[in-house]
C-alpha positions in Angstrom: 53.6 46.1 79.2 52.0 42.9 77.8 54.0 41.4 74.8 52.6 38.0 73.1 55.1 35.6 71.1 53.3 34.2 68.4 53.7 30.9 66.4 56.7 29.8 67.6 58.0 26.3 68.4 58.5 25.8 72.0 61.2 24.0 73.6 61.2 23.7 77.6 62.3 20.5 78.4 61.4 20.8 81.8 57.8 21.0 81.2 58.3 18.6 78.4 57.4 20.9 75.7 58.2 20.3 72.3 55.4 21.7 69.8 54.0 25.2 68.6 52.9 27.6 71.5 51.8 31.0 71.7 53.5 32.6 75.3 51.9 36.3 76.8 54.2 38.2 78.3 53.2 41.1 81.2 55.8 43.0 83.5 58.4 40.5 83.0 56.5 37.2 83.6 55.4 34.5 81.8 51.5 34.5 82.2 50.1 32.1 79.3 51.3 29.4 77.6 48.4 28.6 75.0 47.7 27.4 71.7 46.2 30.2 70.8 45.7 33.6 72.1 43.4 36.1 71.3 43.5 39.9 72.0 44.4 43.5 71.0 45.9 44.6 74.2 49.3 43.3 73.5 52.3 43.5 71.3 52.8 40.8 68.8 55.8 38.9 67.6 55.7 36.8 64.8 57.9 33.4 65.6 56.8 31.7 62.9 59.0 28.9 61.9 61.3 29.8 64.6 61.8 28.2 67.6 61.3 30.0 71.2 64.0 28.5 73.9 64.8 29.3 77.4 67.9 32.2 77.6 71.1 30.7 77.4 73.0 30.4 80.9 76.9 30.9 80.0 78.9 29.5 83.4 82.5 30.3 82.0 83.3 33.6 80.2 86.0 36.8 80.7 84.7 40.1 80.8 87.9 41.9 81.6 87.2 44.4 83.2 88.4 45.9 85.5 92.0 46.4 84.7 91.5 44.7 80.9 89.1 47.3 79.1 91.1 47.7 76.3 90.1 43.8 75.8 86.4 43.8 76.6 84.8 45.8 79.3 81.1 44.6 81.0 79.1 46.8 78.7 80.1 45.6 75.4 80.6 42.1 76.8 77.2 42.2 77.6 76.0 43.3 74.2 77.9 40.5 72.8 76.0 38.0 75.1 72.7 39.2 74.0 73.7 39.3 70.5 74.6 35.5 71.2 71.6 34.7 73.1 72.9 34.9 76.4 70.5 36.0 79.1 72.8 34.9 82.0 76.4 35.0 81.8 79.3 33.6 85.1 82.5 36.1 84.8 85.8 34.5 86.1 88.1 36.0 88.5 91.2 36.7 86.3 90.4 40.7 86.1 93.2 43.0 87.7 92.8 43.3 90.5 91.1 40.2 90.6 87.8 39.5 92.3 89.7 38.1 95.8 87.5 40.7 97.9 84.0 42.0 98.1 85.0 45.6 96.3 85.9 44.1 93.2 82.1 41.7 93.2 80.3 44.8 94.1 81.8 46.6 91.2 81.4 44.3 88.4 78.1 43.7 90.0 77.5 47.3 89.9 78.2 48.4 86.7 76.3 45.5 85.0 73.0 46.4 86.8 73.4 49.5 84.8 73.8 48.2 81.8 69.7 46.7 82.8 70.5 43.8 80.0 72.0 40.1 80.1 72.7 39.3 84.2 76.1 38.8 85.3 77.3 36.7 87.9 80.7 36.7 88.9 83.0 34.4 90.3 85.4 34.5 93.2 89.3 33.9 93.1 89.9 30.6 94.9 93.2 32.4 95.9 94.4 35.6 97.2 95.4 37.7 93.8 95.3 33.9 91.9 98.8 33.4 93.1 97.7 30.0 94.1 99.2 30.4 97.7 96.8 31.5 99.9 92.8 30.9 100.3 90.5 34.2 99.6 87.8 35.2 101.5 85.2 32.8 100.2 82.7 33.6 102.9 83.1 36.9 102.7 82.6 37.0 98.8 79.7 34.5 98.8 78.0 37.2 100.9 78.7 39.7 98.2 77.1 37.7 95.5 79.5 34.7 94.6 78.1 31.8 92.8 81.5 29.8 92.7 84.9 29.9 92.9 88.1 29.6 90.2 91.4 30.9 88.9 90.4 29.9 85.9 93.6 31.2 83.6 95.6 29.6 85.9 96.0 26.1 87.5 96.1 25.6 91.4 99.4 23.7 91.1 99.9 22.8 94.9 97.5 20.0 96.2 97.5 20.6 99.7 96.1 23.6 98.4 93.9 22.7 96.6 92.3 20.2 98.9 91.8 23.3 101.3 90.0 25.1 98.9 87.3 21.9 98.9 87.3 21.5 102.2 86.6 25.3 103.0 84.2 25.3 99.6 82.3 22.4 101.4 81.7 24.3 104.4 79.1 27.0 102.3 78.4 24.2 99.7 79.7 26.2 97.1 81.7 25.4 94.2 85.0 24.7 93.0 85.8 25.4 89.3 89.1 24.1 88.2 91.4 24.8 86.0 92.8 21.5 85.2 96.5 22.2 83.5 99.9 21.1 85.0 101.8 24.3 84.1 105.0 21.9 84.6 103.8 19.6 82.2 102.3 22.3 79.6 106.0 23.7 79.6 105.2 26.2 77.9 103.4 24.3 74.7 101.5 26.4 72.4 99.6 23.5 70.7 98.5 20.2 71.2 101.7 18.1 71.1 101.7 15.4 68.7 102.2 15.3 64.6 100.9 18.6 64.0 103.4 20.2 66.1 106.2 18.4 65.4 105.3 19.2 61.5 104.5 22.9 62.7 108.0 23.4 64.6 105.6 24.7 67.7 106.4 23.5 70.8 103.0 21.1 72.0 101.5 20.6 74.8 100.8 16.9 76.1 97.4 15.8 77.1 99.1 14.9 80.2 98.8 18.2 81.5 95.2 18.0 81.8 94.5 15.1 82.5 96.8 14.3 85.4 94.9 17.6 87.2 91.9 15.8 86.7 93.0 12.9 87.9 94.1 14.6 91.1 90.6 16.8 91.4 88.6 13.7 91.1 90.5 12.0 93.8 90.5 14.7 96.2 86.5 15.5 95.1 85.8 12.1 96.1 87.8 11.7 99.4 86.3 15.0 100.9 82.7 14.3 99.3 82.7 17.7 97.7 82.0 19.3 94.5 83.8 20.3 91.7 83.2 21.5 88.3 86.0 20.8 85.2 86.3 23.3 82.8 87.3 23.4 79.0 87.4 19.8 79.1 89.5 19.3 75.6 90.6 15.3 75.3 89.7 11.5 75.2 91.0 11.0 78.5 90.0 13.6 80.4 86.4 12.2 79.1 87.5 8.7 80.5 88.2 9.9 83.5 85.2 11.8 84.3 82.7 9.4 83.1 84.3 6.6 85.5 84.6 9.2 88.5 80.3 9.9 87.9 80.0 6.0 87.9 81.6 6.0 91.0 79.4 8.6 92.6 81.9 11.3 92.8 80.3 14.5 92.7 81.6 16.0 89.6 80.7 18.4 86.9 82.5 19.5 83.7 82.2 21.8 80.3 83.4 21.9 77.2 83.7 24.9 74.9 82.7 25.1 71.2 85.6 24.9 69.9 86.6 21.6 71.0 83.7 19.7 69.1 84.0 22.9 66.2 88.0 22.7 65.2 91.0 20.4 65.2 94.4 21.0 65.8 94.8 20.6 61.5 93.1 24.4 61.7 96.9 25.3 63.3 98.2 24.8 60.1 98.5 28.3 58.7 99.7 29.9 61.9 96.8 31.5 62.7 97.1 32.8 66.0 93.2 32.7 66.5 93.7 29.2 66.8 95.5 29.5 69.8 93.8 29.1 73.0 94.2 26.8 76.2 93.7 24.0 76.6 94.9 23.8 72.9 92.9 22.7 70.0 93.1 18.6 69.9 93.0 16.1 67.4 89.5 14.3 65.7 89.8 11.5 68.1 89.0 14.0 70.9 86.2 15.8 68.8 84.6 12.6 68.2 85.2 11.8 72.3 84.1 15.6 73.6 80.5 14.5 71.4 79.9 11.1 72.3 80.4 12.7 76.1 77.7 15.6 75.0 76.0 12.4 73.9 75.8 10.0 77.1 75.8 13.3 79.6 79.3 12.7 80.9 79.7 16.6 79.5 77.4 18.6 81.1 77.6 21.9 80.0 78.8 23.8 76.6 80.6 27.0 78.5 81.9 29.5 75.5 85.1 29.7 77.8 84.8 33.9 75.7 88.0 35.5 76.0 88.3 38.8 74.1 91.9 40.0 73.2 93.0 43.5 71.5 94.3 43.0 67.9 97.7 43.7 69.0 97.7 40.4 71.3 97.0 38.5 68.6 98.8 40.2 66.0 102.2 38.5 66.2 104.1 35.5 66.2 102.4 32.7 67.5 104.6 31.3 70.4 103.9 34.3 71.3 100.4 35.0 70.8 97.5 35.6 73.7 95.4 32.3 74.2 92.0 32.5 74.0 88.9 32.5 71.6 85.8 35.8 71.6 83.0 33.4 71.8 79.6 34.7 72.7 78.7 35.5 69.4 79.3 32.5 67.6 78.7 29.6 70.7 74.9 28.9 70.0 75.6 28.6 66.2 78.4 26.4 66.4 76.1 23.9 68.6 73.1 24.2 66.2 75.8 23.4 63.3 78.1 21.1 64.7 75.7 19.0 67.1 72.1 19.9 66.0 72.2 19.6 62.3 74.5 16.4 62.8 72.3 14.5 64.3 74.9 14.5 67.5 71.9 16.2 70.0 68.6 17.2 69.7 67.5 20.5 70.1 66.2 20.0 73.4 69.4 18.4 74.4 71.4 21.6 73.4 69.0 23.7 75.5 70.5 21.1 78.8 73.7 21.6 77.8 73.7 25.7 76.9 70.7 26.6 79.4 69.3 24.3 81.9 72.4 22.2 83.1 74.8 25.4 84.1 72.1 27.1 85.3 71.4 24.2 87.5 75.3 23.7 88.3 75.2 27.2 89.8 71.5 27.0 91.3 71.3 30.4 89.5 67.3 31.1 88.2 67.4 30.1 84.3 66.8 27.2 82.2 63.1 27.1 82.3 59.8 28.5 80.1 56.7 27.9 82.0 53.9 30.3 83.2 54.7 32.4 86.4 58.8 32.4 85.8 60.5 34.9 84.5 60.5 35.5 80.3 64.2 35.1 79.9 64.1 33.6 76.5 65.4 33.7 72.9 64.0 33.0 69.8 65.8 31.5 67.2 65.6 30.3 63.4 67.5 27.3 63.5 67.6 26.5 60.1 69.1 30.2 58.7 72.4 30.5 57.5 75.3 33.7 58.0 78.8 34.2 57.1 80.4 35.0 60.3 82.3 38.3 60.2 84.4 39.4 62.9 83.7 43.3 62.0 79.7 43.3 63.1 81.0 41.4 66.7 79.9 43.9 69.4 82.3 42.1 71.7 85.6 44.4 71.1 87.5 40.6 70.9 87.4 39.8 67.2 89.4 37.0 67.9 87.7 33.7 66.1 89.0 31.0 63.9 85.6 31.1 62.5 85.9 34.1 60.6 84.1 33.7 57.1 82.9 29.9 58.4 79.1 29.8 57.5 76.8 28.6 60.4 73.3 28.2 60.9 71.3 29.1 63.8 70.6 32.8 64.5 69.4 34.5 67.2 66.5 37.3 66.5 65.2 38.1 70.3 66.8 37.8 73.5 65.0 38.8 76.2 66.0 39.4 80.0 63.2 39.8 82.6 60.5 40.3 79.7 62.5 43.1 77.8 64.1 42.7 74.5 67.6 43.6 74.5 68.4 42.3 71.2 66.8 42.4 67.8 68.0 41.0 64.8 65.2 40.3 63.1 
């Protein structure tokens, strides 16, 4: 099969490409990247006035399954993905059972394969059945396909514990994601703690919580010399924090998610429980932090942190509420609106953040349109506009506070391996 995209503005910032190319597809490689190319022995796609961009590379999502279908299950999280322009996607651990042994790898593994779409990676429990009190296999699950390690969902609350998991971590050179929340300090808060929750009557959550297991990851990261990565990093301080540790030569990585440069703890207001998600939504100060750190590279990555809930999880009060936000669908378009059409990053600059960097962080294949890779790529009009609406999500999570928000930047192709396995155009 030959396929030739057309017209389109290239972006591939590691060939340091910017401008209008014409790319030729055949069995699933990238085999000219000209100005012009002639022929009849092709398909065509028209990408005029679109912009053609390496697949996004998501390093933080929840596919739920096994144990969670009736959240999300790897076949229509996968759809989702594509829909969002995800061509590689890192699942966390937090399934039931979780992924603390090879069975549980080799299933998810298994069943996405089928699927012949987006390619999933998962991620290892750092702990045996994320209890946080004893170390998993690692070796065994690197073996089985691993590309790092977390309990995401939950915090490793015991240091000595924690610095184990480093240590053994170090021994493969394989990574550590944390999940930086003191659960002691978090007591239970629903929301960032602060005016809006006092004015709110919800019990808030301090700051504190996450940064003070920062704090303690950073030290320990730069005692043992090892890696870590920080997820859903959320406030000023954690910011702060990491950007001194880099300047210091600790070896540390971090994300944010959409929503923390997207929405303020002021869209709590109305009690919608699709607000709710952890860490908790924080205040402008941090928005304006979390994109100056986009800004100056202290953030490395835009993760969409998806996590799918049934209606019913959602659907009551909200102290009680699921945490969590279904965010393939609407992560790309949030960047293009909120950062892009801002002026806060370039284009290219998104691409790092949403392609290059985490594909990079998890030395996964991705990030990269040049001739002889593989033609995992999207093409997007950056510049159209669409009401979000929770009903058309493929993902079975309709759980956004973006419902109804208008966003520009759609996807019309993604493809995986040189095969389209999404359309809307």
């Amino acid at each position: 099969m030959k396929l030739c995209i057309k017209n389109g503005i290239l972006v591939s910032p590691l060939m340091d490409i910017h401008e209008k190319y014409d790319i030729l597809i055949q069995d699933g490689i990238i085999t000219q990247i000209e100005k012009d190319i002639q022929g009849d022995d092709f398909d065509r796609i028209d990408a005029s006035h679109q912009y053609i961009l390496p697949g996004l590379v998501d390093m933080h999502c929840h596919l739920r399954d096994p144990g969670y279908e009736y959240k999300e299950d790897i076949s229509t999280g996968i759809k989702a993905a594509a829909r969002g322009g995800f061509t590689s996607i890192a699942c966390m651990a937090n399934t039931l059972p979780p992924v603390d042994h090879a069975a549980i790898l080799f299933y998810i593994s298994m069943k996405a394969k089928k699927e012949n779409s987006v390619k999933v990676y998962p991620i290892g429990a750092v702990t045996k059945g994320l209890k946080g009190e004893e170390l998993s296999e690692m070796g065994e699950l690197l073996e089985a396909g691993a590309v790092a390690f977390s309990d995401d969902g939950k915090p490793i609350m015991n240091s000595h514990l924690m610095k184990l998991a480093l240590q053994y971590a170090q021994n493969f050179d394989a990574l550590i994601i944390s999940h930086c929340e003191d659960i002691n300090l978090a007591n239970e808060g629903v929301m960032n703690e602060g005016y809006m929750s006092t004015l709110l009557g919800l019990k808030g959550i301090s700051r504190a919580a996450e940064e003070t297991m920062i704090a303690r990851d950073l030290i320990l990261a730069e005692t043992l010399n090892s890696r870590v990565h920080i997820a859903h990093v959320s406030t000023k301080g954690s910011i702060t924090l990491i950007r001194n540790a880099k300047k210091n030569g600790v070896r540390v990585t971090c994300e944010t998610a959409p929503h923390y440069f997207s929405a303020s703890e002021e869209w709590v207001v109305d009690y919608n429980t699709n607000t709710r998600v952890n860490p908790p939504l924080r205040t402008k100060e941090d928005i304006a932090a979390i994109k100056e750190g986009l800004q100056d590279g202290t953030i490395d990555c835009i993760a969409t942190d998806h996590a799918p809930h049934h209606r019913d999880d959602k659907d009551v009060e909200y102290d009680l509420a699921a945490s969590g936000i279904s965010g393939f669908e609407t992560a790309f378009s949030l960047g293009v609106t909120n950062l892009v059409h801002t002026g806060v990053l370039t284009i290219d600059q998104l691409v790092e953040k949403m392609s290059i960097n985490p594909a990079r962080i998890l030395r996964i294949s991705g990030g990269i349109i040049s001739v002889g890779s593989l033609a995992d790529l999207i093409i997007a009009d950056l510049d159209q506009e669409y009401r979000v609406d929770i009903t058309k999500f493929l993902s079975k999570g309709k759980n956004t506070p973006f419902d109804k928000n208008v966003l520009r930047g759609m996807v019309s192709y993604t493809m995986v391996n040189g095969r389209i396995v999404m359309q809307n155009a």
